[in-house]
C-alpha positions in Angstrom: 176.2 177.1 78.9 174.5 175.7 75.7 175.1 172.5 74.0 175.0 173.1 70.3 174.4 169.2 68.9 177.3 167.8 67.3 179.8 170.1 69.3 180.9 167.7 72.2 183.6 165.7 71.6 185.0 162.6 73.5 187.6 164.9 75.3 185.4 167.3 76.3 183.1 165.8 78.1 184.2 166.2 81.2 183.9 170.2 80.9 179.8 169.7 81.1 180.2 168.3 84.7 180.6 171.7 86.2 177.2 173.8 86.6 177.8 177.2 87.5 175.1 178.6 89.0 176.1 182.3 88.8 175.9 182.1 84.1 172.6 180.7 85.3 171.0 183.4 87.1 172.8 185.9 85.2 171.5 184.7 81.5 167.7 185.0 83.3 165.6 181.5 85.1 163.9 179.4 81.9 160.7 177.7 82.3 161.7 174.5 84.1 160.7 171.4 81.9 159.9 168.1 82.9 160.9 165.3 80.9 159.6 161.4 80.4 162.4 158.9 79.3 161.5 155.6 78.0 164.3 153.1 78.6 166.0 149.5 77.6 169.2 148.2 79.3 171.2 145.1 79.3 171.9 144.7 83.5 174.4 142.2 82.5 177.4 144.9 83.8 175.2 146.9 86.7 175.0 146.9 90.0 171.0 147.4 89.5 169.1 150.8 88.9 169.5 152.8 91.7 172.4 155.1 92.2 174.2 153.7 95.2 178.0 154.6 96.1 179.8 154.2 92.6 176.9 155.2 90.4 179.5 154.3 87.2 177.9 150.7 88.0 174.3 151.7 88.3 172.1 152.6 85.5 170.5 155.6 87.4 174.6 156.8 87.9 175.2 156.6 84.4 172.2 158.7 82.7 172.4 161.4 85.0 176.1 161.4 83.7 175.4 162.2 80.7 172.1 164.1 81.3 174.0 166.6 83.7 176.9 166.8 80.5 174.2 167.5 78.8 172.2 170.4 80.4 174.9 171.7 82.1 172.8 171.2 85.4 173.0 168.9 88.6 170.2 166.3 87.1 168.8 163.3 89.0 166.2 160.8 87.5 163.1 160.0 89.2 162.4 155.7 88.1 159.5 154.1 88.1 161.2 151.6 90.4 164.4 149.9 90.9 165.4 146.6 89.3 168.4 144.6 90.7 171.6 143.8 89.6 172.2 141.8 86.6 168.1 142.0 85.7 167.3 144.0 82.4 165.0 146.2 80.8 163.1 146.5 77.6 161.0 149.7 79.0 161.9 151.4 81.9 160.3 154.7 82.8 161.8 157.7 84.1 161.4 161.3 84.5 164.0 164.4 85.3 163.1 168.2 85.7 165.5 170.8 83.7 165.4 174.3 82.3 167.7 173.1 79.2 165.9 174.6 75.8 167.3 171.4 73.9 164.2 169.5 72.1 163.0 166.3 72.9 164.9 165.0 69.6 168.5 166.7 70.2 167.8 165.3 74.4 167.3 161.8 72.4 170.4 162.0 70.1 172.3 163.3 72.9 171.7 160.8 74.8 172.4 157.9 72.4 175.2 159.2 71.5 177.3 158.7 74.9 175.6 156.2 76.8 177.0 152.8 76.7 175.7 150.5 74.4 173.8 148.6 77.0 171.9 151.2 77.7 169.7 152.7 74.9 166.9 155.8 75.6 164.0 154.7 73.1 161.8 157.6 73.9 162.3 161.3 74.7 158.5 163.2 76.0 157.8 166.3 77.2 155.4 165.7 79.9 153.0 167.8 82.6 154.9 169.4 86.0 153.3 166.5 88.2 154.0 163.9 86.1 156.1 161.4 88.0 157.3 158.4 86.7 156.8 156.6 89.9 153.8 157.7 92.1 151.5 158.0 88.3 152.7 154.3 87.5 149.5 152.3 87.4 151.1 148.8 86.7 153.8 146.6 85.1 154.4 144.1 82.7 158.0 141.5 83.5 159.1 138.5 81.4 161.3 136.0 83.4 163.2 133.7 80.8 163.9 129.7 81.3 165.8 127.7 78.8 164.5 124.4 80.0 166.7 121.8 78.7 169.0 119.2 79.8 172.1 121.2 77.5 172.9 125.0 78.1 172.7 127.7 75.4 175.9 129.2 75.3 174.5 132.7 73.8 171.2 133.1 76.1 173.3 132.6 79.5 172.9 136.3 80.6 169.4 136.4 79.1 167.7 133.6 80.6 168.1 130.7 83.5 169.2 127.3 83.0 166.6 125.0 84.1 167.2 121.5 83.5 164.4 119.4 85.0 161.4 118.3 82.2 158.4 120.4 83.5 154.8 119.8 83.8 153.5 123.3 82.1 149.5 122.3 82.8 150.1 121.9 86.6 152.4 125.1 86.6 149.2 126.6 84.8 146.9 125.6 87.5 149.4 127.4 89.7 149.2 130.5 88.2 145.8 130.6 88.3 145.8 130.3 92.4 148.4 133.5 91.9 146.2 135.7 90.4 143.8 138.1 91.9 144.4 140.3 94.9 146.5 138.8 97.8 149.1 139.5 100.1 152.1 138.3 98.4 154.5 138.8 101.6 155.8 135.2 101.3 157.1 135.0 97.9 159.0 138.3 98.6 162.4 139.1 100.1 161.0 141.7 101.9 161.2 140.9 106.2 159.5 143.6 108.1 157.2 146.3 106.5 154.7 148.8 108.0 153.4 149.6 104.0 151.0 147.5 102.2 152.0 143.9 101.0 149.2 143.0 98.8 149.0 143.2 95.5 146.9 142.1 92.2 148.5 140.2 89.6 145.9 140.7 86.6 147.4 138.2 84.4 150.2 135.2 84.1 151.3 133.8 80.8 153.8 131.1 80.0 154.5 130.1 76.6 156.9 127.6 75.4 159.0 128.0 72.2 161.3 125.3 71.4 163.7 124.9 74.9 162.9 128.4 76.1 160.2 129.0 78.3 159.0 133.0 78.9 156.6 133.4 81.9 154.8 137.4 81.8 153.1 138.9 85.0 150.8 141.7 84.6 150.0 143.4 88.0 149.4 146.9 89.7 152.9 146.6 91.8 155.1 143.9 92.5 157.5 143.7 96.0 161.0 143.3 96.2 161.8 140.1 94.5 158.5 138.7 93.9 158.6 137.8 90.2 161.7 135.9 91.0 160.1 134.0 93.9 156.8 132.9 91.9 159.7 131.9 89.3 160.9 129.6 91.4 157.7 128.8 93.0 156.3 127.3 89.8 159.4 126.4 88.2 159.4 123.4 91.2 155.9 122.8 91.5 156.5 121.7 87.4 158.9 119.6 88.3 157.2 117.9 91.1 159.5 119.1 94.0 156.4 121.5 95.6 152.8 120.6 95.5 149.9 123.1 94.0 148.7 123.6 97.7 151.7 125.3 98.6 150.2 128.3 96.9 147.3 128.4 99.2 149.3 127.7 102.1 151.4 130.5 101.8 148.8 133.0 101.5 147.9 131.7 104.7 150.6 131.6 106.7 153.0 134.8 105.0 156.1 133.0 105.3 159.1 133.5 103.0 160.6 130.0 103.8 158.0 128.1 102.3 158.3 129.5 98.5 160.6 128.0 96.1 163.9 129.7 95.5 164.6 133.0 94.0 165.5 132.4 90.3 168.3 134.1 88.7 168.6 137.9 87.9 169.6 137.2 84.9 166.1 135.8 83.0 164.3 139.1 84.9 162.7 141.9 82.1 161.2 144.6 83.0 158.6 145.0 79.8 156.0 147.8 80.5 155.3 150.6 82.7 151.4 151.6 82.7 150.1 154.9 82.9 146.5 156.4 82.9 
């Protein structure tokens, strides 16, 4: 089964679903390929990344949709990590293997052509066998955005969280600073019982202010289930005076969830940059 680019229409679609395993090995086995995607999303619609139950609501569900039409083969995506529902993506990484002879730029096309507009594949690479989008992922980059005014913004709703209260940017400054470095971040995740590593080194925290909105960036080798949201909310109430700047220390000290500020919104959450060596 070949796709010849241009061919597939909007009724047929539902004909590449079928693999048939016999034209395979009859035709001869093709080298198998192993292919990077580079990937945005609005989560706005999603039930997160991860392919769980009704993968029409997950982003993982709804590329190997169209990959499988595509190749005419069972394909499932390997991501550099999951992000939750309703949080977004500016460059998500992933990687799938295949024995398709399409090129990288007819994969791309492909691929633009029937996703959903909310999901958009920026980058098609042909990469190594062992390269794997997850285990060779030596850091990431997230933006968490806060319009930080008294009124809401009617058009950045799904984009950003509403945070009311005037805030104090120097002493949330002086908290970031506390954050960053190597630590066991345990209590500003939502994580309850783990036998795998919890600590982590943030490399660098950012927040700049333009106008009402306010964009905080972590730069770290791995982040834990939640965290970015829960130093969100962390700083976002030591600015407005409701938590002190010790609580930082304190909760490197005693590892307890309880103590952190509340996990902001999903909907301010991007996931920027995934670095490789």
């Amino acid at each position: 089964m070949i796709f010849v680019p241009g061919s597939l229409g909007k009724e047929e679609k539902s004909s590449y679903f079928c693999y048939d395993k016999r034209e395979k090995e009859y035709e001869g086995a093709s080298p198998m390929r192993n292919i990077k995607l580079t990937i945005e999303y609005d989560g706005k619609r999603y039930s997160g990344w991860q392919r769980l139950g009704n993968s029409e609501k997950t982003i993982q569900g709804k590329i190997e949709s169209i990959l499988t039409q595509m190749t005419g083969e069972p394909i499932e995506i390997i991501g550099s990590g999951r992000t939750d529902a309703g949080t977004h993506a500016r460059g998500q990484v992933a990687n799938f293997k295949t024995t398709s002879s399409l090129t990288t730029t007819e994969m791309l096309s492909f691929l633009n052509r029937y996703l959903p507009g909310d999901i958009v594949v920026k980058e098609v690479t042909e990469m190594p066998e062992r390269f794997h989008a997850r285990y060779n992922a030596t850091g990431k980059q997230y933006s968490y955005y806060v319009w930080n005014s008294p009124i809401p913004n009617a058009f950045e709703r799904y984009h950003s969280f509403h945070f009311p209260k005037a805030l104090d940017q120097e002493k949330m400054e002086q908290a970031c600073q506390k954050l960053i470095g190597t630590h066991d971040f345990i209590g500003f995740s939502a994580l309850k019982k783990t036998k795998k590593s919890t600590t982590r080194t943030i490399e660098k925290i950012t927040i700049e202010r333009n106008g009402e909105m306010l964009q905080f960036t972590f730069v770290g080798n791995g982040f834990l289930h939640k965290m970015v949201r829960i130093l969100v909310g962390t700083l976002l109430e030591i600015g407005a005076g409701t938590k002190e700047l010790a609580i930082i220390d304190e909760l490197f000290a005693t590892k307890v969830r309880e103590g952190a500020g509340e996990t902001a919104p999903a909907q301010g959450l991007f996931l920027d940059e995934v670095y490789y060596k």
